[in-house]
C-alpha positions, 0 to 999 in steps of 0.5 A: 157823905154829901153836902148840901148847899141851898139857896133859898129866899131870906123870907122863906128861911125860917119855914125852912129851917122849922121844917128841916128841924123835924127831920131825924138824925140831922145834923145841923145846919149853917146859915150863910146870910148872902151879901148879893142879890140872886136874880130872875126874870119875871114877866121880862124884867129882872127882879132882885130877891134877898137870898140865904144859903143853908150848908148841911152835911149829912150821911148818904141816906138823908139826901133825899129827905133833906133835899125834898123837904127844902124844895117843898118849904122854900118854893112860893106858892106853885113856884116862882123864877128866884125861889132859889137852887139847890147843890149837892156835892159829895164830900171826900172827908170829914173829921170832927175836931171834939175827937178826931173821929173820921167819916160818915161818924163824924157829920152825925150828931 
């Protein structure tokens, strides 16, 4: 099981997420509206972006696909300094409240 946390900017996010949305067996997402600003520099001077963050916790096999397809949909253009980051962290445990239901199980729908 991983978590995928992605920093995206706030213009890009419903394309995002309306991508994310046609890969099977995904769980769910949660969007975290950011309160900061990410910052980049551009031409050498700092420019401020409104950025989003999308949680997701998926079984191993969906990594990959989930973390392509945000790159591809959150990048502007050929790819611009602030278009954001993505992590990916693998997760000890997950439970599901509903059921008790433990592990990889539980982060399915």
């Amino acid at each position: 099981m991983r978590e995928i946390k992605a920093y995206v900017r706030e213009h890009m996010l419903d394309h995002v997420i309306d991508a994310l949305a046609a890969v099977p067996e995904l769980p769910g997402i949660a969007i975290v509206q950011v309160r900061e600003f990410g910052h980049a520099v551009q031409n050498g001077r700092l420019i401020k972006t409104e950025m989003a963050k999308l949680e997701i916790d998926v079984p191993d096999e969906l990594v990959e696909q989930v973390v392509d397809t945000i790159i591809e949909h959150a990048r502007t253009g050929e790819g611009h300094p602030g278009d954001g980051k993505v992590f990916v962290s693998e997760l000890r445990e997950a439970v599901r409240i509903a059921d008790g239901t433990r592990g990889d199980v539980a982060v399915r729908r």
